[in-house]
C-alpha positions in Angstrom: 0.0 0.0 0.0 0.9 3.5 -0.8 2.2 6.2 1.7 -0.9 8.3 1.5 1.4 11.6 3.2 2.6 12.6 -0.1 -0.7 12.1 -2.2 -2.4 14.3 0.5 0.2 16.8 1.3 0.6 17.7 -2.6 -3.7 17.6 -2.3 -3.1 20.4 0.4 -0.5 22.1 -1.4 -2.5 22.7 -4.0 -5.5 23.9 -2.8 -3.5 27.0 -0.9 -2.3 27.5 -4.2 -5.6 27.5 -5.7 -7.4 29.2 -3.2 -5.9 33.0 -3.2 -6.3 32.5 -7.1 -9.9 32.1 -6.8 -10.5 34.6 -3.9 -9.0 37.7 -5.9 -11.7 37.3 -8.4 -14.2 40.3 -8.1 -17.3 39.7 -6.2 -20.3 39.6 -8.1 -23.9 40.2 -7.3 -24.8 36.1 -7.7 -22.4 35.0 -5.0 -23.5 38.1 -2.8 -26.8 36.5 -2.7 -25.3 33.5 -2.2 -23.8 34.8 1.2 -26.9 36.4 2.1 -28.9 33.0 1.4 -26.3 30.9 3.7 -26.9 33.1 6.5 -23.3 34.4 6.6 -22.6 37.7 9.0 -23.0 40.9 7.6 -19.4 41.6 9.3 -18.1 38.7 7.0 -19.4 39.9 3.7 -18.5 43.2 3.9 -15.2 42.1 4.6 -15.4 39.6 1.6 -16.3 42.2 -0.7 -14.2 44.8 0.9 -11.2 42.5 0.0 -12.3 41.3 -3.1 -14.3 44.2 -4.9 -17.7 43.9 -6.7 -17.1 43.3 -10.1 -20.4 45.2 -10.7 -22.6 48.3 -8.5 -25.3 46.9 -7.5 -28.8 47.9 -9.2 -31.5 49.1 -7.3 -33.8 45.6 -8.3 -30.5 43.5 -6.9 -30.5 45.8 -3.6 -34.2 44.5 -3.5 -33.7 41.1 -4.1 -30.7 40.9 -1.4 -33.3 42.6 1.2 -35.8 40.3 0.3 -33.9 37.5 1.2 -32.9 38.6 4.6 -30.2 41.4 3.9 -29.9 44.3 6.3 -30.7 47.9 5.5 -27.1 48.8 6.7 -25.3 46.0 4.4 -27.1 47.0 1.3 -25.9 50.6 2.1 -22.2 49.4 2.8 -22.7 48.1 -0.3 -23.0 50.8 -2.5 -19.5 52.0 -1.5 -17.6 53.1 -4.5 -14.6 52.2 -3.0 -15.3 48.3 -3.2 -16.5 48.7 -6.6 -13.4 47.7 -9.6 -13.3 50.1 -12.9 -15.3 49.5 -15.4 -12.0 49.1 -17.6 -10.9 46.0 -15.4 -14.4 44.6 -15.3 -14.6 44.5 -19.2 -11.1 42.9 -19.2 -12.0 40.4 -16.9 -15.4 39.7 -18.8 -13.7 39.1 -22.3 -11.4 36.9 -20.5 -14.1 34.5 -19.1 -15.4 35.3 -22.3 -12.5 33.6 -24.3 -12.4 30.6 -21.4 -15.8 29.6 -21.8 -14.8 29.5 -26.2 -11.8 27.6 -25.5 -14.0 24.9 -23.1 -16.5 24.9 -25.8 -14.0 24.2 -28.7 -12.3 21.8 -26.6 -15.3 19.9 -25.4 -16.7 20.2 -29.7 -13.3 18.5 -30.4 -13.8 15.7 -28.2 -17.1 14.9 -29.3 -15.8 14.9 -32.8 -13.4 13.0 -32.1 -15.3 10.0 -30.1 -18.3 10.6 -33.0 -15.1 9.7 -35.6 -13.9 7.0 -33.2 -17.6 5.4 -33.4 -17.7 2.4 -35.7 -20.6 2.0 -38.4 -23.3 -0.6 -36.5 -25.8 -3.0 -38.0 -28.1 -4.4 -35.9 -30.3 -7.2 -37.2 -31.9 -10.8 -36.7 -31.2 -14.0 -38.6 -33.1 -17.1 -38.5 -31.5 -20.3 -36.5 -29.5 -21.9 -39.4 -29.2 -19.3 -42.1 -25.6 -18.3 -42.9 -24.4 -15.0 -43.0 -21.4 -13.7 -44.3 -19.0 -10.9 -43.1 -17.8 -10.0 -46.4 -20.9 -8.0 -47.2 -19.9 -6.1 -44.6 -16.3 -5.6 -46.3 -14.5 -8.4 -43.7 -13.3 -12.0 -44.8 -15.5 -13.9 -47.1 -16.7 -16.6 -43.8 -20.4 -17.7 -43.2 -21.7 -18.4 -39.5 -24.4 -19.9 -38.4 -26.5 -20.1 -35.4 -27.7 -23.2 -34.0 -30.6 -22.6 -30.7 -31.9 -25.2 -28.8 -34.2 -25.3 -25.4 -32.1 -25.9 -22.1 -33.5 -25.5 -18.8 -36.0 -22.6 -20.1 -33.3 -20.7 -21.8 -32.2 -20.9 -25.7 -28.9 -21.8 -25.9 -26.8 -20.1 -28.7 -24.2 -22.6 -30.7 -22.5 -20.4 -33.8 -20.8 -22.2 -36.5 -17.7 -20.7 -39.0 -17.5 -22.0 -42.1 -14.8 -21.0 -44.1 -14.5 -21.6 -48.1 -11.4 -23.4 -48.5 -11.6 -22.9 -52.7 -12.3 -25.2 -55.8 -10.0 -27.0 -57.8 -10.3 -29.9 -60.2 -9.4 -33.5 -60.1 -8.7 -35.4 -62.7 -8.9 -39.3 -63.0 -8.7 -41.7 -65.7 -10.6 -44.4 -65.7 -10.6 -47.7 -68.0 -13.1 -49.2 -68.9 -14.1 -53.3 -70.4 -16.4 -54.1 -73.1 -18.7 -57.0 -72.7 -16.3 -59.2 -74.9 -13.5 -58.4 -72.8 -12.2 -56.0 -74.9 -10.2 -52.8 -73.4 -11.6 -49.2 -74.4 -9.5 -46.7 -74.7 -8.3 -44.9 -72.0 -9.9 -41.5 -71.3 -9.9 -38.9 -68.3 -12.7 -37.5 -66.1 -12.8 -34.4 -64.9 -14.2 -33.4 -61.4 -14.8 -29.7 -59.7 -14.7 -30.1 -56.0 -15.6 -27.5 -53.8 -13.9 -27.9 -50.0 -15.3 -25.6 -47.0 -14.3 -26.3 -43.3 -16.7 -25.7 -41.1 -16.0 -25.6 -36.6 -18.0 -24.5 -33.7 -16.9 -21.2 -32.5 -17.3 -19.2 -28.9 -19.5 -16.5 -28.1 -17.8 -14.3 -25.1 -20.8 -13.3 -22.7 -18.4 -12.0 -20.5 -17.4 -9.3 -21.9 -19.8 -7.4 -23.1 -19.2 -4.5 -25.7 -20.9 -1.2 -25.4 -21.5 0.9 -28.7 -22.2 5.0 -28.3 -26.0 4.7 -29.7 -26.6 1.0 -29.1 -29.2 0.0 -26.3 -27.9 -3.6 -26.1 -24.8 -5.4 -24.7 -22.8 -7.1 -27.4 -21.3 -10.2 -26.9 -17.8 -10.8 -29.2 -18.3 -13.6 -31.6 -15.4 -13.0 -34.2 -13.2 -9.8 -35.4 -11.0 -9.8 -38.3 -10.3 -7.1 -40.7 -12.1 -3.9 -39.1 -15.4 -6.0 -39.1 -16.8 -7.4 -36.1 -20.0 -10.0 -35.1 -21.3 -9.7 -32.0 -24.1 -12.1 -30.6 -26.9 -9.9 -28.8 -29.8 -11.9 -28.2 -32.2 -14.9 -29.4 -35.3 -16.3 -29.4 -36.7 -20.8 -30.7 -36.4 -19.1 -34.3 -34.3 -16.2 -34.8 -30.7 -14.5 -33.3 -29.8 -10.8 -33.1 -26.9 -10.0 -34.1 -25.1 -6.7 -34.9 -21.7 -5.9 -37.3 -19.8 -3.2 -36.9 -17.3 -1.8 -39.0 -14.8 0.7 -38.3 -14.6 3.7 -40.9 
């Protein structure tokens, strides 16, 4: 186990350092009635804004507000004090700079979601009937079918995929001779034969691990990936299985 002294003395550290940063900010008429609201003295935020200025006078409706919710006469007139009041040139500096904050957080926070959105793979989501063959390379991945065998056990169905992969034709050739009924030899010919081989094995599906998709209100469960296209197993019924493809841009 760690020596938590460090973690929280570098936790401490930086919230003195953090603190007088946000305490020199101006004072503005929201967190006054903040103050006001929390029941804090009326010695306590008049030193508040004494120290830190009000960004802004206060109008004669906010006066009204703050004495509605429980200000005094006498803080309301404290106040109005010019004195705690910044210029108006440092409050319009201070405004474009939370101005260009809030743009960078917003450009920053549109890059991220442009980035995830770019991130996101195209999805298919779609059911299949129990041993119909499917195969990834409509989706662009390897030219292999799977199928889905279901079956009843103990009240659930039971999902059992299948990958068949095309192993490829070629021709044999064989050359067969042949007797005649006298005994006679014909002549020799050859025969020609197109053979098609697939191989076909029971695959896994991993429930797991489930895969969540931005957009997609179902867990998927990886059945096979292979070229930027994956098959994921989501659910099934006696009949059909729902399954979903994605493919990454």
């Amino acid at each position: 186990m760690k020596n938590p002294i460090p973690t929280a003395f570098i936790v401490i550290s930086a919230i003195f350092w953090i603190a007088p940063a946000v305490h020199s900010m101006p004072i503005d008429f929201g967190e006054v009635s903040l103050l006001v609201r929390a029941g804090e003295s009326e010695s306590s935020i008049i030193q508040e804004t004494s120290q830190r200025k009000l960004m802004h006078p206060l109008t004669p409706q906010q006066e009204q507000t703050l004495k509605a919710q429980g200000a005094s006469d006498s803080l309301v007139s404290a106040l109005r004090n010019s004195n705690i009041v910044i210029s108006n040139n440092e409050a319009v500096a201070i405004e474009n700079k939370r101005q260009q904050n809030a743009a960078r957080s917003a450009a920053a926070a549109h890059h991220a979601e442009a980035e995830v959105e770019a991130a996101s793979p195209d999805i298919s989501v779609f059911d299949v009937g129990v041993d119909h063959p499917i195969n990834l390379s409509q989706w662009g991945g390897p030219d292999y079918e799977f199928t889905f065998a279901s079956h009843r056990w103990l009240g659930e169905n039971v999902v059992v995929p299948a990958m068949t992969q095309q192993g490829g034709t070629y021709t044999e050739v064989s050359k067969y001779v042949g007797f005649g009924a006298d005994g006679w030899e014909f002549t020799p010919s050859n025969y020609y034969a197109i053979s098609e081989h697939t191989i076909s094995r029971p695959i896994h599906i991993d429930m797991e691990n489930p895969v969540w998709v931005r957009g997609v209100p179902y867990a998927l469960y990886p059945i096979y990936s292979a070229g930027g296209v994956s098959l994921y197993y989501i659910s099934a019924t006696t009949y059909s299985v729902r399954l979903a493809v994605t493919r990454w841009r």
